[in-house]
Structures are given as C-alpha cells and as structure tokens.
VMD Tcl script that builds the backbone (N, CA, C; Angstrom):
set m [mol new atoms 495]
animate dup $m
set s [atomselect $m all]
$s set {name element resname resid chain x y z} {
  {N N UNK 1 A 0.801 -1.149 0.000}
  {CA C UNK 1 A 0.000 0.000 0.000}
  {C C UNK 1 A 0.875 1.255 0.000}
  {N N UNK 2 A 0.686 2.505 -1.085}
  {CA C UNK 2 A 1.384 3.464 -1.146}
  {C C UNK 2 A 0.674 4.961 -0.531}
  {N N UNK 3 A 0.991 5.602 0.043}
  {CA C UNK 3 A 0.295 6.437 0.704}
  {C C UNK 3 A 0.585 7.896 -0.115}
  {N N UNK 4 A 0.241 8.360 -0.135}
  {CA C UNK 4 A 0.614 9.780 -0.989}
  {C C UNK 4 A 0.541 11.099 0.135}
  {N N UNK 5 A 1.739 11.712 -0.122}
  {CA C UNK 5 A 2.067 12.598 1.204}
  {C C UNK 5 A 1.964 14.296 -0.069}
  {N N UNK 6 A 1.085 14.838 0.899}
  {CA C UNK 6 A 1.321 16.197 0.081}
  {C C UNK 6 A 2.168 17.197 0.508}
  {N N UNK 7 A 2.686 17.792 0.012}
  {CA C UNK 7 A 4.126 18.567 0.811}
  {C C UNK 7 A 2.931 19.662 1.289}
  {N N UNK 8 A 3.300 19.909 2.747}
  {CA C UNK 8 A 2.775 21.273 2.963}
  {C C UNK 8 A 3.284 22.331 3.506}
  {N N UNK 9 A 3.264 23.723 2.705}
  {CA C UNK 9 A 3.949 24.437 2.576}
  {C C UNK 9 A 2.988 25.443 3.653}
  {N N UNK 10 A 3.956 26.495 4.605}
  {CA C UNK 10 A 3.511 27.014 5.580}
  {C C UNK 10 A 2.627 28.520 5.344}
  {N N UNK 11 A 1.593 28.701 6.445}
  {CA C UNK 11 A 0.781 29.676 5.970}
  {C C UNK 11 A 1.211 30.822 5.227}
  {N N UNK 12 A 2.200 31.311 5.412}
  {CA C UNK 12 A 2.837 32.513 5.048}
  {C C UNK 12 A 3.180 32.279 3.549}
  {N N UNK 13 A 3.244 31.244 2.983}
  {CA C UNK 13 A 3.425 31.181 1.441}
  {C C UNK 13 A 2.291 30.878 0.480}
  {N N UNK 14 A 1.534 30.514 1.535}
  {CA C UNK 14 A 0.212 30.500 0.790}
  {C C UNK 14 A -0.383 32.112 0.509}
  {N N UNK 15 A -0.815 31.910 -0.647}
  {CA C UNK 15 A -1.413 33.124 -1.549}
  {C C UNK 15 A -3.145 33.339 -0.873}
  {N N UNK 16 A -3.895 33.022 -0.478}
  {CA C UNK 16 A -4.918 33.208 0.404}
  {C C UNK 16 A -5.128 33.832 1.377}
  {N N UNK 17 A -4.503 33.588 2.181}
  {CA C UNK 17 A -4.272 34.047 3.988}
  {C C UNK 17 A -3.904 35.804 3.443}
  {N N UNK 18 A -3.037 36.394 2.579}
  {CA C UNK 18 A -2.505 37.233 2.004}
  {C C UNK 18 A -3.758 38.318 1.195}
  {N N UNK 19 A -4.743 37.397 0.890}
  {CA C UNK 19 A -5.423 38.463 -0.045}
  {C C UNK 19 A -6.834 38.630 0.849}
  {N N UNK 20 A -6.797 37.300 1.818}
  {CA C UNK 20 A -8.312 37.754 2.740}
  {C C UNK 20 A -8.123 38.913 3.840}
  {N N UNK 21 A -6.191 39.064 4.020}
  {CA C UNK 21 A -5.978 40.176 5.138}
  {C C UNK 21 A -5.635 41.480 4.323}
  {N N UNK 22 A -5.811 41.734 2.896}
  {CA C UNK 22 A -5.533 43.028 1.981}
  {C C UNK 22 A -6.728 43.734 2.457}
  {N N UNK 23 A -8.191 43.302 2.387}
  {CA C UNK 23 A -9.182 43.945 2.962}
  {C C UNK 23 A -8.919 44.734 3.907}
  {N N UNK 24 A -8.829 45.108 5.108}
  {CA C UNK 24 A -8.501 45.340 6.168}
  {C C UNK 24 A -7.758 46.249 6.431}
  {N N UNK 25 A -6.792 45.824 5.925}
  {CA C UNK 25 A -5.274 46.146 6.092}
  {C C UNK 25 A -5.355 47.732 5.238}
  {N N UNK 26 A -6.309 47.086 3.553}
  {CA C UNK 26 A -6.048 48.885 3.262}
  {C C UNK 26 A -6.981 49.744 3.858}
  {N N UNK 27 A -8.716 49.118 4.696}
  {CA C UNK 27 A -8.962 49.896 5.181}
  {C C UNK 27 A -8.301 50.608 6.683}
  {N N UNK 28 A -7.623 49.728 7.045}
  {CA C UNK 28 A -6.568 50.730 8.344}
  {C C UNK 28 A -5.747 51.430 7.834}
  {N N UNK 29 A -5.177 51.333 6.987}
  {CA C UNK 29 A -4.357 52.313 6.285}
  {C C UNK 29 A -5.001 53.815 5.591}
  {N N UNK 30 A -6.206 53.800 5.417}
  {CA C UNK 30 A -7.122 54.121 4.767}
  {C C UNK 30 A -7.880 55.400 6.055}
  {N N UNK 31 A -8.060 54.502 6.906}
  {CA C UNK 31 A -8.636 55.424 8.185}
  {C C UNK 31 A -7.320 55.837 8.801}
  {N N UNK 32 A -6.246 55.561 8.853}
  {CA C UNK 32 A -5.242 56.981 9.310}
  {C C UNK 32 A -5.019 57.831 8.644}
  {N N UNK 33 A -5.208 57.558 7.113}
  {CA C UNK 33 A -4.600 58.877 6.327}
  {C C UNK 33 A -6.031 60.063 6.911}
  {N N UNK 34 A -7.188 59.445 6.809}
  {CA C UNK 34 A -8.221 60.103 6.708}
  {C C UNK 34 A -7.955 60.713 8.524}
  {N N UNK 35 A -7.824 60.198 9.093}
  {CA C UNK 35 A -7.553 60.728 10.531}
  {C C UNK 35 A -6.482 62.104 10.545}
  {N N UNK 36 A -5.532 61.574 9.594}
  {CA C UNK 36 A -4.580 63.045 9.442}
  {C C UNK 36 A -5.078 64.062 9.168}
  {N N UNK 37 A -5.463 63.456 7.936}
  {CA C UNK 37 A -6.362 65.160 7.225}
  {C C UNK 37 A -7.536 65.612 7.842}
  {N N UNK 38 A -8.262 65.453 8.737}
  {CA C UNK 38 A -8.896 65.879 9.616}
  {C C UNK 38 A -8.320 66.651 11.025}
  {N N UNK 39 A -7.641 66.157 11.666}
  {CA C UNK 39 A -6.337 66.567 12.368}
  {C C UNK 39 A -5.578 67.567 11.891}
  {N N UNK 40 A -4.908 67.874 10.872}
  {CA C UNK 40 A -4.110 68.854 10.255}
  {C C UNK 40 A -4.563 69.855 9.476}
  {N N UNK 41 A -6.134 70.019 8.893}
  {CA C UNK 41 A -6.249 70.749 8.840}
  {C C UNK 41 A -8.124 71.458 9.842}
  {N N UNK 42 A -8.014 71.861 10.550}
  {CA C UNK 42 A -8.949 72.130 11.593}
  {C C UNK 42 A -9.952 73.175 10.424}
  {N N UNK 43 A -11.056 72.952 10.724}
  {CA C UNK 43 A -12.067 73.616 10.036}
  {C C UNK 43 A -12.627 74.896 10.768}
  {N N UNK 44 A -12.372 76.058 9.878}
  {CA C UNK 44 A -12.548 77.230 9.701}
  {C C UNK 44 A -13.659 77.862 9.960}
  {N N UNK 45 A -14.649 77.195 9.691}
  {CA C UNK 45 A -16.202 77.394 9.444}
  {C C UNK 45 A -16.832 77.266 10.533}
  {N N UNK 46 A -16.306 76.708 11.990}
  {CA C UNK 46 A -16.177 76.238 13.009}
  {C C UNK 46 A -15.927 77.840 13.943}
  {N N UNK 47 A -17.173 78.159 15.095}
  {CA C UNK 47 A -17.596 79.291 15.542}
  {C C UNK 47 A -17.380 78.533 16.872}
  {N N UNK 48 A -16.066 79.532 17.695}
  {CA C UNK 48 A -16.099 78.920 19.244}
  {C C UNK 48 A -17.160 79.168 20.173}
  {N N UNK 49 A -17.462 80.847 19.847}
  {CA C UNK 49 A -18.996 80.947 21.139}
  {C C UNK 49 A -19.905 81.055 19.898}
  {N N UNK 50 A -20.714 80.482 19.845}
  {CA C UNK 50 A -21.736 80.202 19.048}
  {C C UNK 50 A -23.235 80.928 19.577}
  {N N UNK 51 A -23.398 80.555 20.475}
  {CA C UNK 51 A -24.186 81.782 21.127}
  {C C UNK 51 A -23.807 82.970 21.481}
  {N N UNK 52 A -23.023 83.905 21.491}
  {CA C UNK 52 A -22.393 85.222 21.364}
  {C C UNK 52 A -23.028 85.419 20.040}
  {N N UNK 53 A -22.598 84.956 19.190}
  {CA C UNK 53 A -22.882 85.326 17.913}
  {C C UNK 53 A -23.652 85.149 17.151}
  {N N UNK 54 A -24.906 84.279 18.107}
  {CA C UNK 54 A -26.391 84.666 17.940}
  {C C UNK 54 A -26.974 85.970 18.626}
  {N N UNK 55 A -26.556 86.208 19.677}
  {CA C UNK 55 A -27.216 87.207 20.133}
  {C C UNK 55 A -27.023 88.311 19.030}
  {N N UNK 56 A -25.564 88.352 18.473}
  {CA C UNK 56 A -25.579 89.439 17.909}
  {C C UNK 56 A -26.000 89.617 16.592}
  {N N UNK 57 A -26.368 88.519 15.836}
  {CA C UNK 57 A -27.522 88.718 14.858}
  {C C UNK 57 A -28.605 89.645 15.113}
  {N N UNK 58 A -29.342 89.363 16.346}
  {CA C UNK 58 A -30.572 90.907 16.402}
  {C C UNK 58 A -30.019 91.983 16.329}
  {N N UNK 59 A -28.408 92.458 16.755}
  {CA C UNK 59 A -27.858 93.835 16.603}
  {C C UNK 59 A -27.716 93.996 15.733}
  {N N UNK 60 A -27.008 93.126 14.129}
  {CA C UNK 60 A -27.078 93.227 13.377}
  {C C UNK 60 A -28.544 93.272 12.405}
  {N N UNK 61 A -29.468 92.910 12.532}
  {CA C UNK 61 A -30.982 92.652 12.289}
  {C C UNK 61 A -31.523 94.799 12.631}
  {N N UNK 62 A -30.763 95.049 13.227}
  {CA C UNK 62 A -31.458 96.383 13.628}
  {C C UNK 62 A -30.518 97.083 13.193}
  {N N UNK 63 A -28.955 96.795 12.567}
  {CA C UNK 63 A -28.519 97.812 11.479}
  {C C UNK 63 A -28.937 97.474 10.255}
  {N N UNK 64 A -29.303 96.439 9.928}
  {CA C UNK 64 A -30.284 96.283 8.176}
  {C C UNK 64 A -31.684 97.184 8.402}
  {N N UNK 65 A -32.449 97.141 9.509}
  {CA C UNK 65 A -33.661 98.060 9.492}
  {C C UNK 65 A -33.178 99.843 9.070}
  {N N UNK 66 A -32.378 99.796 10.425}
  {CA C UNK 66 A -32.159 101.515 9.589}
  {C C UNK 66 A -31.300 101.991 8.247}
  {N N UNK 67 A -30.457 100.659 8.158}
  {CA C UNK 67 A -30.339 101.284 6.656}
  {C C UNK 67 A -31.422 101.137 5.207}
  {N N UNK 68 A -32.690 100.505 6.095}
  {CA C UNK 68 A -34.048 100.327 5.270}
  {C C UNK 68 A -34.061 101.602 5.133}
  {N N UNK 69 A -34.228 102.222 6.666}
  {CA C UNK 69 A -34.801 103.289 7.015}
  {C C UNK 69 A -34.768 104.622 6.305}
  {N N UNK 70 A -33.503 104.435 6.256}
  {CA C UNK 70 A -32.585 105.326 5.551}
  {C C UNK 70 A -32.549 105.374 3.731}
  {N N UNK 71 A -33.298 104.471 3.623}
  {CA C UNK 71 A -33.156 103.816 1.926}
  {C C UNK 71 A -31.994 103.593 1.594}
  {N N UNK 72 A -31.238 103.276 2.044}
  {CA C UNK 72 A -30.006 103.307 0.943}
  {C C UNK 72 A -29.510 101.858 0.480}
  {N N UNK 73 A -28.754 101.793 -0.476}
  {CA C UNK 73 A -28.357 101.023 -1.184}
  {C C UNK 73 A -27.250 101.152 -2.203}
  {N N UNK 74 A -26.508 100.025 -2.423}
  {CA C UNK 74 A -24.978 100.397 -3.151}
  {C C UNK 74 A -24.607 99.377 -4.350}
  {N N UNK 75 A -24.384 100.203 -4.882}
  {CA C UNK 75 A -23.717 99.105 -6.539}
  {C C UNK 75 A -22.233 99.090 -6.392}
  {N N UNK 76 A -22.027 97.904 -6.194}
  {CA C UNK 76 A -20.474 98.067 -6.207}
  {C C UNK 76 A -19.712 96.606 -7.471}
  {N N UNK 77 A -18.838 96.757 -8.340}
  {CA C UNK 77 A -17.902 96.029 -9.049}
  {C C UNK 77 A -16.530 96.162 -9.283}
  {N N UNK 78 A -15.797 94.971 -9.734}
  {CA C UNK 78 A -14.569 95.231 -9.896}
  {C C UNK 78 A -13.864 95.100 -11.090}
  {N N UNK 79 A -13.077 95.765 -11.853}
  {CA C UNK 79 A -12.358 95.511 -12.790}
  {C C UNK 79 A -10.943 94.972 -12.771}
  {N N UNK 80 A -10.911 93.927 -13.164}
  {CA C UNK 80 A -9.753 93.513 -12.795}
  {C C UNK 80 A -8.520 93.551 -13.627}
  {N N UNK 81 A -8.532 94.348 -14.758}
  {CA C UNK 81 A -7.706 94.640 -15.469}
  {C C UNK 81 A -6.832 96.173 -15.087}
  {N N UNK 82 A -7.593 96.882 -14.485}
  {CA C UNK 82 A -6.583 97.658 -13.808}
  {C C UNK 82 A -6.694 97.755 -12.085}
  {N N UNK 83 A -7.098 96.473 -11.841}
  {CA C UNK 83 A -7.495 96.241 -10.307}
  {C C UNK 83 A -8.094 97.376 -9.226}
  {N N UNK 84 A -9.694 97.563 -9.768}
  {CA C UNK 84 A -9.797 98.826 -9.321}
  {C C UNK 84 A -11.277 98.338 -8.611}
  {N N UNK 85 A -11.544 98.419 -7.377}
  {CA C UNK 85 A -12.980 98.456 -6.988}
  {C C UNK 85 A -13.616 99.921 -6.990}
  {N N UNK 86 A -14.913 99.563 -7.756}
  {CA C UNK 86 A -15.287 101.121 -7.789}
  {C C UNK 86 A -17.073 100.243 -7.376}
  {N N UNK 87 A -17.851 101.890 -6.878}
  {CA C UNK 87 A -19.071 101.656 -6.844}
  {C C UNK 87 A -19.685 103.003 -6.438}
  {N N UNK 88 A -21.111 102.886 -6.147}
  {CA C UNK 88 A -21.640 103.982 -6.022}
  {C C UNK 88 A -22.861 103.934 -4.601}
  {N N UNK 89 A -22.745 104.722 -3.736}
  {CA C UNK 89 A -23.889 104.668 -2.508}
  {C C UNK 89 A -24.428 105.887 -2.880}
  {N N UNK 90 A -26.233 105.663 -2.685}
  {CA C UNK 90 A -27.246 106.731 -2.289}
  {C C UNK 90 A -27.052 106.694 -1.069}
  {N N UNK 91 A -26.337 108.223 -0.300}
  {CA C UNK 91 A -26.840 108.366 0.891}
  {C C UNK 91 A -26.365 109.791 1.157}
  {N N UNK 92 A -26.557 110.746 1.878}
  {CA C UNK 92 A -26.981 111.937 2.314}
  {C C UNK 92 A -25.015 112.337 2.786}
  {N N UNK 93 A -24.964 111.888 3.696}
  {CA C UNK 93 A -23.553 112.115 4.338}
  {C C UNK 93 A -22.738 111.786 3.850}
  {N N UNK 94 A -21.304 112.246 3.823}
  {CA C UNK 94 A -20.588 112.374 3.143}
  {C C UNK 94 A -19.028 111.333 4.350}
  {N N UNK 95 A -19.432 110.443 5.096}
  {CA C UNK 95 A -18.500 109.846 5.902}
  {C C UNK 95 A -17.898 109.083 5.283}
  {N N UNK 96 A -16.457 108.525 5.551}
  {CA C UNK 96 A -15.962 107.214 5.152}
  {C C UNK 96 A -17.317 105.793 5.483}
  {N N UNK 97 A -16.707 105.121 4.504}
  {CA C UNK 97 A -17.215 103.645 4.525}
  {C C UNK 97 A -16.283 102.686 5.209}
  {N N UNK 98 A -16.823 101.608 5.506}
  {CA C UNK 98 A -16.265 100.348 6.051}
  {C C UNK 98 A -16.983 99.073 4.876}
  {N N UNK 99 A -15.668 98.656 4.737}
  {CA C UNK 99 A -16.109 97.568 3.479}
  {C C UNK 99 A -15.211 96.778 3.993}
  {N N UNK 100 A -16.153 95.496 4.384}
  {CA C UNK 100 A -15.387 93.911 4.335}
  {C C UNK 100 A -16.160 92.963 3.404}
  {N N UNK 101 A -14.617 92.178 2.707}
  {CA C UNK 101 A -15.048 91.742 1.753}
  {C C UNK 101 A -14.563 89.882 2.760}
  {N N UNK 102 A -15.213 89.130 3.073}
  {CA C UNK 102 A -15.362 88.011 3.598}
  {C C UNK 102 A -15.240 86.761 2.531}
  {N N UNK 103 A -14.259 85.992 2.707}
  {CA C UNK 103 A -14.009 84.877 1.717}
  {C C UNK 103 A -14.640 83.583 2.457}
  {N N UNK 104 A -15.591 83.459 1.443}
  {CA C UNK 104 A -16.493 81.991 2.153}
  {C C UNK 104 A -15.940 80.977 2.805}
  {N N UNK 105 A -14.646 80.319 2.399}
  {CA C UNK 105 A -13.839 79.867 3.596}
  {C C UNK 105 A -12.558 79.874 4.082}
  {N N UNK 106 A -11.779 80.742 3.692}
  {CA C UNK 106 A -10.410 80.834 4.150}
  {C C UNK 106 A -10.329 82.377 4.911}
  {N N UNK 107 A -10.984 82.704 6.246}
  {CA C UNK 107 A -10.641 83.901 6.695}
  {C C UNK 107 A -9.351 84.242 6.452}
  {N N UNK 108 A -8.185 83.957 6.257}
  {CA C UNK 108 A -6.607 84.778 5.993}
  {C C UNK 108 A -7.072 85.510 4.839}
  {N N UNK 109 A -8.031 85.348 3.680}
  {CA C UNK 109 A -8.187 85.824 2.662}
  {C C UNK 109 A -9.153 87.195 2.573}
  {N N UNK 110 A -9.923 87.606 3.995}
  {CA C UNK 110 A -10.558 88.460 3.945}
  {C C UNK 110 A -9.705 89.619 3.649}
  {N N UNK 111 A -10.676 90.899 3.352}
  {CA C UNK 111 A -10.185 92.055 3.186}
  {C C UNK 111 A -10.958 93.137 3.501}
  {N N UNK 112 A -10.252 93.883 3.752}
  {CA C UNK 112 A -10.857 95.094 4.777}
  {C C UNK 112 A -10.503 96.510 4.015}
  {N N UNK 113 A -11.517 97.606 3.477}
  {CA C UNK 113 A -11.393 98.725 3.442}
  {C C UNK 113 A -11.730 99.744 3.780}
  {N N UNK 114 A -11.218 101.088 3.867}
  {CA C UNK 114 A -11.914 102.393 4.301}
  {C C UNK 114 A -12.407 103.101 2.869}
  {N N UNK 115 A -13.231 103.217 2.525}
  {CA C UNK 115 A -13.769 103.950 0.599}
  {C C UNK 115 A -14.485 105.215 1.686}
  {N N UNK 116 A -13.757 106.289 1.185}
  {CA C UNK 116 A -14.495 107.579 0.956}
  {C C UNK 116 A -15.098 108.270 -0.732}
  {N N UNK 117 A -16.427 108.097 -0.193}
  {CA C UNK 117 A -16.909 108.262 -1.317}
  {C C UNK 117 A -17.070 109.788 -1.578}
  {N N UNK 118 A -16.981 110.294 -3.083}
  {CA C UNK 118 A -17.596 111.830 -3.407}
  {C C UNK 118 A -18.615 112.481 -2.748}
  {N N UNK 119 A -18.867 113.751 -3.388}
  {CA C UNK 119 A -20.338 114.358 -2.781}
  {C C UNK 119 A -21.307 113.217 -3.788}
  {N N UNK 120 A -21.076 112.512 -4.951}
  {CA C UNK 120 A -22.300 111.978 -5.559}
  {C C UNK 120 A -21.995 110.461 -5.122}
  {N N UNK 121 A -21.724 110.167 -3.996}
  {CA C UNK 121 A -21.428 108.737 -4.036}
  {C C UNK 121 A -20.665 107.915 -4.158}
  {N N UNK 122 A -19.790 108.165 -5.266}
  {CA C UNK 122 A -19.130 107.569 -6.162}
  {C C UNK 122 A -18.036 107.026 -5.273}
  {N N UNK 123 A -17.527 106.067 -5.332}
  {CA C UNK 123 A -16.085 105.914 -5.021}
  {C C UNK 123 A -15.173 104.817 -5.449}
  {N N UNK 124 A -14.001 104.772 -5.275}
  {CA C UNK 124 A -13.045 103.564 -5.758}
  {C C UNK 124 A -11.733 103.233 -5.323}
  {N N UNK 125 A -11.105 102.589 -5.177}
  {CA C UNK 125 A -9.995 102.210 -4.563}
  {C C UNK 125 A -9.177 100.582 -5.220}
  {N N UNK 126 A -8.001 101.115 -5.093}
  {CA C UNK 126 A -7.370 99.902 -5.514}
  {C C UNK 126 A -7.129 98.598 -4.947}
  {N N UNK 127 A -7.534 97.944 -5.349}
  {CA C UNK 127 A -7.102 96.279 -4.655}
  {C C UNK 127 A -6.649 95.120 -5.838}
  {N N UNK 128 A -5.482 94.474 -4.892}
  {CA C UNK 128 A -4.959 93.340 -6.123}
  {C C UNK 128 A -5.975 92.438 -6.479}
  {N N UNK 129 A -5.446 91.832 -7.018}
  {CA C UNK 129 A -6.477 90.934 -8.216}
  {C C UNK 129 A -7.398 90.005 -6.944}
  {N N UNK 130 A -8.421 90.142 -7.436}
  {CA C UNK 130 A -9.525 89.775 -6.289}
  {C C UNK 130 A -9.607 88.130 -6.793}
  {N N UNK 131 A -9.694 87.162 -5.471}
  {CA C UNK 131 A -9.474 85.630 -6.239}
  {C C UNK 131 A -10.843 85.430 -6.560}
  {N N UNK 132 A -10.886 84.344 -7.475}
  {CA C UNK 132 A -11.904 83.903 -7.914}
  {C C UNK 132 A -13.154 83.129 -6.881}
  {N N UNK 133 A -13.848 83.109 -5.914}
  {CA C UNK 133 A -14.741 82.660 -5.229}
  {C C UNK 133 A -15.790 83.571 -4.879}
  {N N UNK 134 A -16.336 82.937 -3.728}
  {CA C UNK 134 A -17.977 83.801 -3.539}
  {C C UNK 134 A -17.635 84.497 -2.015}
  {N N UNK 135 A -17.936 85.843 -2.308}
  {CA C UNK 135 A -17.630 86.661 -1.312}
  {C C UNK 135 A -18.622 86.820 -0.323}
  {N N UNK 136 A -18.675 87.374 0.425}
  {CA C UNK 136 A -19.898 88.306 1.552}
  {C C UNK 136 A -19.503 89.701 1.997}
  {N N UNK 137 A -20.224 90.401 1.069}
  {CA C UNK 137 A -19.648 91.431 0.802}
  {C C UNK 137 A -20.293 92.117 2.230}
  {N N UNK 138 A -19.837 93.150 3.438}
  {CA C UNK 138 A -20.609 93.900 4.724}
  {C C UNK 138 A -20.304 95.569 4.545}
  {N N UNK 139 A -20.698 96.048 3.759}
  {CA C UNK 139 A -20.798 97.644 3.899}
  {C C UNK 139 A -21.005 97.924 5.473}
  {N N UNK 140 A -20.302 99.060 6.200}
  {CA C UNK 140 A -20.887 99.960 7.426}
  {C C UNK 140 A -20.680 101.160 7.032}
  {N N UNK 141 A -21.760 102.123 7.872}
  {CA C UNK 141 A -20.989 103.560 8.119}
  {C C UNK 141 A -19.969 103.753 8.912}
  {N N UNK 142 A -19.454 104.546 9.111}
  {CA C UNK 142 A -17.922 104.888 10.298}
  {C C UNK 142 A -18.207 104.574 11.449}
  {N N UNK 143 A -19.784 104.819 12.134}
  {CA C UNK 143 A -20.237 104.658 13.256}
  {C C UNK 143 A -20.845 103.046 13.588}
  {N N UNK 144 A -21.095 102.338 12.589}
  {CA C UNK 144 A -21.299 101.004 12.637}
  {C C UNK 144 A -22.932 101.387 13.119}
  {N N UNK 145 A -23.747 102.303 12.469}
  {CA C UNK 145 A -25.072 102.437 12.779}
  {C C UNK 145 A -26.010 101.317 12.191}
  {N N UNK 146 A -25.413 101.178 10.608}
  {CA C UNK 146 A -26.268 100.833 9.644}
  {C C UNK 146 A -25.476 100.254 8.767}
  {N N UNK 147 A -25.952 98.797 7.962}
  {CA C UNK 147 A -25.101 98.029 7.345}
  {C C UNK 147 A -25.829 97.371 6.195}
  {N N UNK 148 A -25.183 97.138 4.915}
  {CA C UNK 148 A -25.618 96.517 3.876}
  {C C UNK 148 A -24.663 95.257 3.302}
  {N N UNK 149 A -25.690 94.390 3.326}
  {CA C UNK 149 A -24.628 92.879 3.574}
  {C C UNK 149 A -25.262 92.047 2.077}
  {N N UNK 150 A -24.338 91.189 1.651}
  {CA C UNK 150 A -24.821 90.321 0.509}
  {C C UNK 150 A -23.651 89.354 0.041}
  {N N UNK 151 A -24.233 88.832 -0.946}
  {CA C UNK 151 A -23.186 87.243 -1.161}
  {C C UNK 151 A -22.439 87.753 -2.474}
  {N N UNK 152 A -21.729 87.401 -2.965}
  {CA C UNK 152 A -20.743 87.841 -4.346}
  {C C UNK 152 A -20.285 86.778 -4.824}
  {N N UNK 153 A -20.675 86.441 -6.313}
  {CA C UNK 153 A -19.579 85.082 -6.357}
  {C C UNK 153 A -18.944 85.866 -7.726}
  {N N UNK 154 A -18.161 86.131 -7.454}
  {CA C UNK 154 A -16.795 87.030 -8.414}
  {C C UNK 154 A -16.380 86.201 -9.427}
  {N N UNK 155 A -15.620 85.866 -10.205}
  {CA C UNK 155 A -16.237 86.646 -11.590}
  {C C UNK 155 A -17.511 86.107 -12.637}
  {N N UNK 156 A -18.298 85.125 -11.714}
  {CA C UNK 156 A -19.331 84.887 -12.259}
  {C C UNK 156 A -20.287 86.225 -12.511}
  {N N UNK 157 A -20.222 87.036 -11.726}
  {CA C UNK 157 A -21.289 88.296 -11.665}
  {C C UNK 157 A -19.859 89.505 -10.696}
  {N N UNK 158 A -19.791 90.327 -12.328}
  {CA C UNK 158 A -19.031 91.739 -12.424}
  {C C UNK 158 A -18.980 92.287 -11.250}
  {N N UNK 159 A -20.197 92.533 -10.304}
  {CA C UNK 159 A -21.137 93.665 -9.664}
  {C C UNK 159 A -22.314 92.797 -8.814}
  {N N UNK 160 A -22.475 93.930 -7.712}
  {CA C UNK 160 A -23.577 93.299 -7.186}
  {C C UNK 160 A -24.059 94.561 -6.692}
  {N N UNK 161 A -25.450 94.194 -6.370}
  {CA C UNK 161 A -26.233 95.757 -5.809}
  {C C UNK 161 A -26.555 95.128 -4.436}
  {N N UNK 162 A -26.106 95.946 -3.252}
  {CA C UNK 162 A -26.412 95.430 -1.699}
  {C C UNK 162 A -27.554 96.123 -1.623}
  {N N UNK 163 A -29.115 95.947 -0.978}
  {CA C UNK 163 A -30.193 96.473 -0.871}
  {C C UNK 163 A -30.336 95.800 0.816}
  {N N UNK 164 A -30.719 97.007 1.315}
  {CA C UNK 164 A -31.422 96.495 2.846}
  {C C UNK 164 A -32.087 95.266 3.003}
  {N N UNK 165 A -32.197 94.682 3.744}
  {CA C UNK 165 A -33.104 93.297 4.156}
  {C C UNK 165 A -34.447 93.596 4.645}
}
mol reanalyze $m
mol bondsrecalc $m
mol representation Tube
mol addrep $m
C-alpha cells in the first residue's frame, strides 16, 4: 500500500491568507490617512462661542432696518484689469465707509477697506487681483449704525447691488 504525502507548505506562502488580510489592512491604512487630514487641517467654518454670535444677529438685524430706514443702497464692481474696486452709494452724508469683503472659507483671505466716497457717491480704490470665489460682501458707516450685507460670487457676476433686508 502506497500512501501519498502532500508537501505542505507554511501559511505565510500560501497566496490566500494574504489576499483575505488586503481587505482590512487597506482599510486601516485608509482610516489613518483620513484621521490626518482631519487633524491637520482644523475647520474654519467652526464658531467657538456660538451663542455670542447669535445674540448678535438681532444687533445686526437692527442695522439692516435703519439702513431700510434710511433707503439706501450700493452698486459696487470690480475691474480687474486695472485692479480697481469702484461703486456707487445713495446716501446723504458724506462719511468714510467700512467695506469687508469676507471669503467663504479661508478667513486669511478676507479684506478690509476704508472707501471715501464723493459728494455723488461715487467711489473707488485699488485692490490686487480679487481671487476667484464667492464673497460676503458687509458695507458699514464709520459709526457702525447701519449696514448693507450680501453674497458675491466674483467673476461669475461683475457687480452686485447690496439692498437692505
């Protein structure tokens, strides 16, 4: 009687054991990368007192009324060939403006100006090449009485007209 012996070769060379632990293996690999990039870069959009800055929505809610009040409203665009923001406000007084221009998500990218406008409104000022995304544009007066706020998505739309709420 002849017995037949099969050589057996140890788990580690077997091709099986190898492809049922690839599963796994790339999803752990898979959930640290994703753990990094969550970790390294912290999200922006992310408000520490969150209630502070509800309350102050009604303060803000009562500078959109008086600049109802007041009628006013502003056309403002940019040309970017000689990098020039220009625009125009209806309003009576003749004070500096406060213009923040708010980048939907990278605050380092905001920008902040003082525009003194003419006796007719008018005004303009230079700024480098404005990047391509959607702004939030916040007009104030000097006194922070009254404010005209709106969304911008640049260079889809030249210009935008801010109108009271």
């Amino acid at each position: 009687m002849t017995t037949l012996t099969i050589p057996v070769t140890p788990w580690w060379k077997q091709r099986w054991p190898w492809l049922l632990a690839a599963g796994p293996a790339i999803v752990a690999v898979g959930s640290i990368y994703t753990a990094y990039l969550a970790m390294s870069a912290p999200d922006a959009l992310v408000v520490g007192d969150y209630y502070k800055q509800g309350k102050a929505i009604n303060q803000d809610l009562r500078r959109d009324h008086v600049a109802s009040q007041l009628g006013l409203s502003m056309a403002l665009g940019y040309d970017a060939a000689s990098g020039t923001l220009s625009g125009r406000i209806n309003r009576k007084d003749s004070g500096p403006l406060l213009l923040h221009l708010s980048h939907a998500t990278l605050p380092e990218k905001d920008i902040k100006l003082v525009l003194v406008p003419d006796a007719n409104g008018r005004f303009s000022a230079n700024l480098p090449l404005l990047e391509r995304s959607r702004w939030i544009v916040l007009v104030e007066g000097q006194k922070r009485e009254w404010r005209l706020a709106g969304a911008w998505s640049w260079p889809a739309q030249r210009g935008i007209a801010l109108l009271p709420d």
